[in-house]
C-alpha positions in Angstrom: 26.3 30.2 206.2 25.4 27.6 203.7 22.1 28.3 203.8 22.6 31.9 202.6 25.1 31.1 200.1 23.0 28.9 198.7 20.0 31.8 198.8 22.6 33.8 197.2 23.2 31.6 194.0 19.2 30.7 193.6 18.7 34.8 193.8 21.7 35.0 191.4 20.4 32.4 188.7 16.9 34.2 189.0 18.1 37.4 188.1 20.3 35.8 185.1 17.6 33.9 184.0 15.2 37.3 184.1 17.9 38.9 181.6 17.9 36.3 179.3 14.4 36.3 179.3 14.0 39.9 178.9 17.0 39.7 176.2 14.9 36.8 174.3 11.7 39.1 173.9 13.2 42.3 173.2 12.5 42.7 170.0 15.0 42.4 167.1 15.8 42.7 163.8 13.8 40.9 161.5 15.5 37.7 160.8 16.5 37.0 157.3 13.8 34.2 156.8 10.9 36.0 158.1 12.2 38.9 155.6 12.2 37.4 152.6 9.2 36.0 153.3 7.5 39.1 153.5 9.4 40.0 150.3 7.9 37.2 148.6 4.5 37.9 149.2 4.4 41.2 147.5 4.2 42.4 144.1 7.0 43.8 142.2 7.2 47.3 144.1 7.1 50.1 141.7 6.4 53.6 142.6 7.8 57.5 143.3 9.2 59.7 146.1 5.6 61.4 145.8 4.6 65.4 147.1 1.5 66.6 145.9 2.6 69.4 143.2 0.9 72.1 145.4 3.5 71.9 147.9 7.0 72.9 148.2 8.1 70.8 151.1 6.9 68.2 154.0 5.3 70.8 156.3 3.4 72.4 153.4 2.1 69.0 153.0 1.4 68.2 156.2 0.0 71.3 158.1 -3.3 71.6 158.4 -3.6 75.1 156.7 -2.0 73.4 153.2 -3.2 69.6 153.1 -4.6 69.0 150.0 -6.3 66.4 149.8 -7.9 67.2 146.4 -4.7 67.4 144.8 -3.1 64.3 146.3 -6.3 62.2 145.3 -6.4 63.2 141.9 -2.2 62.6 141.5 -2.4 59.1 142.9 -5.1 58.2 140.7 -2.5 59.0 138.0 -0.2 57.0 139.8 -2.4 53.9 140.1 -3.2 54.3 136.3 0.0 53.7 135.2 0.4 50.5 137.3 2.3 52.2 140.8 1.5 50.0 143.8 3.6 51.9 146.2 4.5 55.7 146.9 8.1 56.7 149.6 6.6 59.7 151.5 8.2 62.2 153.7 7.1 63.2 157.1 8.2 66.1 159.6 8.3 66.0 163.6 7.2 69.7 163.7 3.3 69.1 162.4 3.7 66.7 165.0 4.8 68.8 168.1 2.3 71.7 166.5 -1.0 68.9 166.9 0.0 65.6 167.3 -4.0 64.6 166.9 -4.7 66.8 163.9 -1.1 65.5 162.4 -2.3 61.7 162.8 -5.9 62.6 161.2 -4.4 64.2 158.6 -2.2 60.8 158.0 -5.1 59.1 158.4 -7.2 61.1 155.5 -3.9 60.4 153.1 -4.1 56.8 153.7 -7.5 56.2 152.9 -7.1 58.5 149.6 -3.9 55.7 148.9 -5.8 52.6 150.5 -8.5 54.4 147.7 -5.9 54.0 144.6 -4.4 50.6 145.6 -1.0 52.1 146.4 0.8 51.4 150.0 2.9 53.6 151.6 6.7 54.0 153.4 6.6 56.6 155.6 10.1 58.2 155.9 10.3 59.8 159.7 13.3 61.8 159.5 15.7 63.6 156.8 18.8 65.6 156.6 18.7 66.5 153.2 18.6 70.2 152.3 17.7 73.3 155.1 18.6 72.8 158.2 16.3 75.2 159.9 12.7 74.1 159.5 10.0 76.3 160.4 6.3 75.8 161.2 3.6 78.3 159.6 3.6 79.5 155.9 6.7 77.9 153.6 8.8 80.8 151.8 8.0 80.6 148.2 10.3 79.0 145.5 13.3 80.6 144.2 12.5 80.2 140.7 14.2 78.0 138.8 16.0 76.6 141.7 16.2 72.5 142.8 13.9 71.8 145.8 14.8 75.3 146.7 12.4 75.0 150.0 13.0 71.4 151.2 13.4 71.5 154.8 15.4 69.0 157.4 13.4 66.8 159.9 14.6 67.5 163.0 17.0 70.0 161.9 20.2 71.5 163.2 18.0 73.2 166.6 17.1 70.1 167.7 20.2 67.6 165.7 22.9 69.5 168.3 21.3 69.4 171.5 20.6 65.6 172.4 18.8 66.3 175.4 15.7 66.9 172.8 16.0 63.9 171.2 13.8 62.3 174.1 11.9 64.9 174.8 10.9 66.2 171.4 11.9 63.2 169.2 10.4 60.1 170.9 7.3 60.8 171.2 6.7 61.7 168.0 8.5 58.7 166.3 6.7 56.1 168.7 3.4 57.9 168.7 3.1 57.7 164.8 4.5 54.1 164.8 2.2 52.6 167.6 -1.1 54.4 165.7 0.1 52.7 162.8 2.0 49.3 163.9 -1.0 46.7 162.3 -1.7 48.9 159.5 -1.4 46.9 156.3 -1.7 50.5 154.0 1.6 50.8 155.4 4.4 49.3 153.8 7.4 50.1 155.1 9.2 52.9 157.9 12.5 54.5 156.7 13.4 55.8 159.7 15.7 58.6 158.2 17.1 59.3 154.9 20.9 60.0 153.6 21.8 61.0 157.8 25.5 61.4 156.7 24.6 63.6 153.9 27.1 67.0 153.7 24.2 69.0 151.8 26.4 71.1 150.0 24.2 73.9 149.2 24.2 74.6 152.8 27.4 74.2 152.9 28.5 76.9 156.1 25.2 76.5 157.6 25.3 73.0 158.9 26.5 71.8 161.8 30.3 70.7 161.7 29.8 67.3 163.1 26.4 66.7 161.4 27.0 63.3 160.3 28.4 62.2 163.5 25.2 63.6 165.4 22.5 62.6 162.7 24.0 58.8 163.3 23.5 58.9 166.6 20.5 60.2 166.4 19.6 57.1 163.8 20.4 54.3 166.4 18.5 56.2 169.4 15.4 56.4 166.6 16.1 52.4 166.0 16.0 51.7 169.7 12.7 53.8 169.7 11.4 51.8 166.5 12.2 47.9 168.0 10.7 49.2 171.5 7.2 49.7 169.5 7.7 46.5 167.5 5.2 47.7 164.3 4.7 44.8 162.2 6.2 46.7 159.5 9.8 46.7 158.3 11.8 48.7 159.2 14.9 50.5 157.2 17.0 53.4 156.3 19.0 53.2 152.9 22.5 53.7 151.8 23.3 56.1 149.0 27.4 56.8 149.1 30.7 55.3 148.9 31.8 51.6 148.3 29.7 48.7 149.8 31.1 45.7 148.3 33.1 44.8 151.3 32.9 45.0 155.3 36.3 47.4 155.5 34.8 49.4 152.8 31.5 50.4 154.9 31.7 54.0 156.4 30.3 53.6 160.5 26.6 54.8 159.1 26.6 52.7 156.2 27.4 49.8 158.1 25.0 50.8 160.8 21.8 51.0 158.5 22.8 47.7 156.8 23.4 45.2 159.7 20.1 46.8 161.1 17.6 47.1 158.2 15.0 44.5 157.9 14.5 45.4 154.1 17.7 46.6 152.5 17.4 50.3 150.9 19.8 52.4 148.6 19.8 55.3 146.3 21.5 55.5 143.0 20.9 58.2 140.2 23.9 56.5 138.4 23.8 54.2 134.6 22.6 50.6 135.1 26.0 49.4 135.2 26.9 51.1 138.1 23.5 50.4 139.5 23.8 46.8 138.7 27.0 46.8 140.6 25.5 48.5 143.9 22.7 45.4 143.7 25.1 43.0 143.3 27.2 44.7 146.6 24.1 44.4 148.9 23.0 40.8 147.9 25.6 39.0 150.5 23.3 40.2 152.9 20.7 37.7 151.8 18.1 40.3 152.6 15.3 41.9 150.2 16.5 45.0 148.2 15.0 48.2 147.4 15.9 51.1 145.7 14.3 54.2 147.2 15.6 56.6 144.7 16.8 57.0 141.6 16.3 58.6 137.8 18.1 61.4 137.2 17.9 61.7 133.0 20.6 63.7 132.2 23.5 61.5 134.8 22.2 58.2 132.9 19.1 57.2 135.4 16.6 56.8 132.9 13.4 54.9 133.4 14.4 53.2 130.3 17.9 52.2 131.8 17.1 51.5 134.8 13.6 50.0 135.7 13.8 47.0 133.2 16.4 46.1 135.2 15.3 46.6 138.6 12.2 44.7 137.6 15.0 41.8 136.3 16.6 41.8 139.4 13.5 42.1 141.2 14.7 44.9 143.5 11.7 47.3 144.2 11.7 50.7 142.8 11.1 54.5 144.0 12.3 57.1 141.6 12.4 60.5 142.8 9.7 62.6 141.8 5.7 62.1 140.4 4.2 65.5 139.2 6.6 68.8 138.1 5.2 71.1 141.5 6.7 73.8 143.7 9.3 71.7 144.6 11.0 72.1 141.0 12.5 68.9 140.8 12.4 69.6 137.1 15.4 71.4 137.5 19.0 69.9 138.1 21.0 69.9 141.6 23.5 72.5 139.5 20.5 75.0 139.4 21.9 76.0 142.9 25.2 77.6 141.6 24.0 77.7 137.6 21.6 80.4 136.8 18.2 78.6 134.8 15.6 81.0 133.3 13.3 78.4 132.0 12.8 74.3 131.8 15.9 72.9 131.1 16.0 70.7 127.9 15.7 67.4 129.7 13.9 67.4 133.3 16.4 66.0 135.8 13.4 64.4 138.0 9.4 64.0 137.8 6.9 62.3 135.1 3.6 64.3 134.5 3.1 68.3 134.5 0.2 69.3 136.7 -2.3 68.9 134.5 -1.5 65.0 134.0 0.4 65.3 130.5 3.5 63.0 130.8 6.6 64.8 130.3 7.5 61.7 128.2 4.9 59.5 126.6 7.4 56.3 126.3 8.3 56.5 130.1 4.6 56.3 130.6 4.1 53.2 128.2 7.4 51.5 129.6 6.1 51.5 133.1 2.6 50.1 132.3 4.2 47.2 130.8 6.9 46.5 132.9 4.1 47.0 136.2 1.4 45.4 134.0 1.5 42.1 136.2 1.7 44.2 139.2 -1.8 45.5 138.6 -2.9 41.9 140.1 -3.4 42.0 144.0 -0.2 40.4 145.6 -1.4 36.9 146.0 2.2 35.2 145.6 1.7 34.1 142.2 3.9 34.0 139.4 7.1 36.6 139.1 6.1 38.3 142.2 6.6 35.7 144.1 10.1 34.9 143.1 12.9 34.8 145.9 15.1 37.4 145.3 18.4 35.4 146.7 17.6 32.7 144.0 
């Protein structure tokens, strides 16, 4: 009886020891350290939510019938000329489930037209901003006049409400585009989804009721997916509502993407003092901070306001929008319920017309200088090497 007692506790402390083991290498979140180390040995980040003009959403970009390569390589090489090291790009699971081979050669063709312009990319996997009903094949045309009037949700409501997809339809198409891509160092970062508790109010009525509650879930079964494939990439997923400055303040998604981000993200389109503030609310964290979207002229989110300062604060920078396209990000968000018949006075988003005029020649000057140092290849040198907790 001793003897097998004894068995028993040496089988026991095996199997414990197993679990710790297993618990040990499961990869985690980055820690803090390792983080802003990465941080540190990159350039000041400066670049756009970029769409090639010719298209109107993610799938037009991305399915093989409408990939335009000729377009995105001659917008990128107005990028890189005005000092851009980095571009926030949207994909879609439905190229994906459509030809998962032709989807990552298609990837592939994009990144050597960046790799080509000196710009590195974050891939965003998933978004619940605007329709909720994605479809493959040719993209409705724009409503004229009209805010991203043919943006389209990834996965969207089909797939959001019935979990039993997720694994199915989902996971293989977030881990098979992070394990062709894990080591690749045109790559800069994976958002894995963007604004999930968003309420979309100009589909109001077509959403599902519970959407934020779903899209969450859906946002920690896509982190599990992500830390399963372990790319050597950050990972991240940015905040962009309510109050941050404190724990009790945090809404369950916020809180969520923040104790789980590797690289801190957040959107503002608000004045620098109110962006200032939302820096100043994330730096407790002791992580790096970027934000992935902002400039929205006519609220107070003006390239003049607001990139000297992110540069000051060394926080990277995305604003929304690169060249005035089909997606008419020209237009305000109000161009939903206020009838436009032409350009409003000041654009709302985007820098160049198709062509490659700027909209505004002192934007353009103001972000050669302020990314004029950023030209240099990110050796650790100088500001760009500064810690951003110091």
């Amino acid at each position: 009886m001793a003897r097998v007692r004894c068995s028993n506790f040496i089988l026991l402390l095996l199997i414990i020891a197993e679990a710790v083991t297993a618990l040990a290498s499961e990869p985690r979140r980055w820690p803090q350290e390792k983080a802003n180390e990465w941080y540190a040995s990159e350039r000041w980040l400066v670049g756009s939510n970029f769409l090639p003009s010719t298209a109107i959403n993610q799938l037009e970009m991305w399915q093989a019938d409408t990939f335009d390569s000729k377009t995105i390589d001659r917008e990128l090489g107005w990028a890189e000329s005005i000092g851009m090291n980095t571009m926030r790009v949207f994909l879609h699971n439905l190229p994906w489930r459509e030809d998962s081979q032709g989807f990552l050669s298609r990837l592939e063709q994009f990144l050597q037209i960046t790799d080509k312009h000196h710009i590195r990319i974050t891939f965003v996997l998933l978004d619940s901003v605007w329709d909720p009903y994605p479809q493959t094949g040719r993209q409705r045309a724009p409503r004229p006049h009209v805010h991203n009037s043919g943006w389209v949700q990834a996965p969207g409501a089909e797939i959001l409400k019935d979990s039993s997809r997720w694994e199915k339809e989902l996971r293989p198409y977030v881990t098979g585009v992070l394990k062709h891509f894990r080591n690749d160092p045109r790559i800069l970062m994976w958002d894995l989804m963007n604004e999930p508790d968003n309420d979309n109010p100009p589909y109001r009525g077509k959403e599902l009721p519970n959407k934020a509650e779903l899209a969450t879930r859906l946002l920690k079964r896509e982190w599990q997916w992500a830390r399963e494939v372990n790319p050597s990439q950050p990972l991240t997923s940015g905040v962009w509502k309510g109050d941050w400055s404190s724990e009790a303040a945090l809404s369950d998604t916020a809180r969520f993407q923040l104790e789980n981000s590797d690289v801190l993200t957040f959107h503002s389109y608000e004045p620098a003092e109110v962006t200032k503030r939302r820096i100043d609310s994330l730096r407790r964290f002791r992580r790096p901070i970027v934000c992935s979207e902002y400039m929205a002229r006519p609220l107070g989110s003006t390239f003049q306001a607001i990139l000297p300062l992110l540069k000051e604060q060394h926080v990277g920078a995305y604003n929304w929008g690169f060249v005035s396209g089909k997606s008419q990000t020209i237009y305000p968000w109000d161009s939903w319920e206020n009838e436009y018949t032409g350009p409003p006075p000041v654009w709302f988003h985007d820098i160049f017309y198709p062509d490659g005029k700027p909209y505004a020649a002192a934007e353009v000057e103001l972000i050669k200088r302020l990314t004029s140092r950023g030209k240099a290849a990110s050796s650790g040198q100088g500001e760009a090497a500064k810690n951003p907790l110091q």
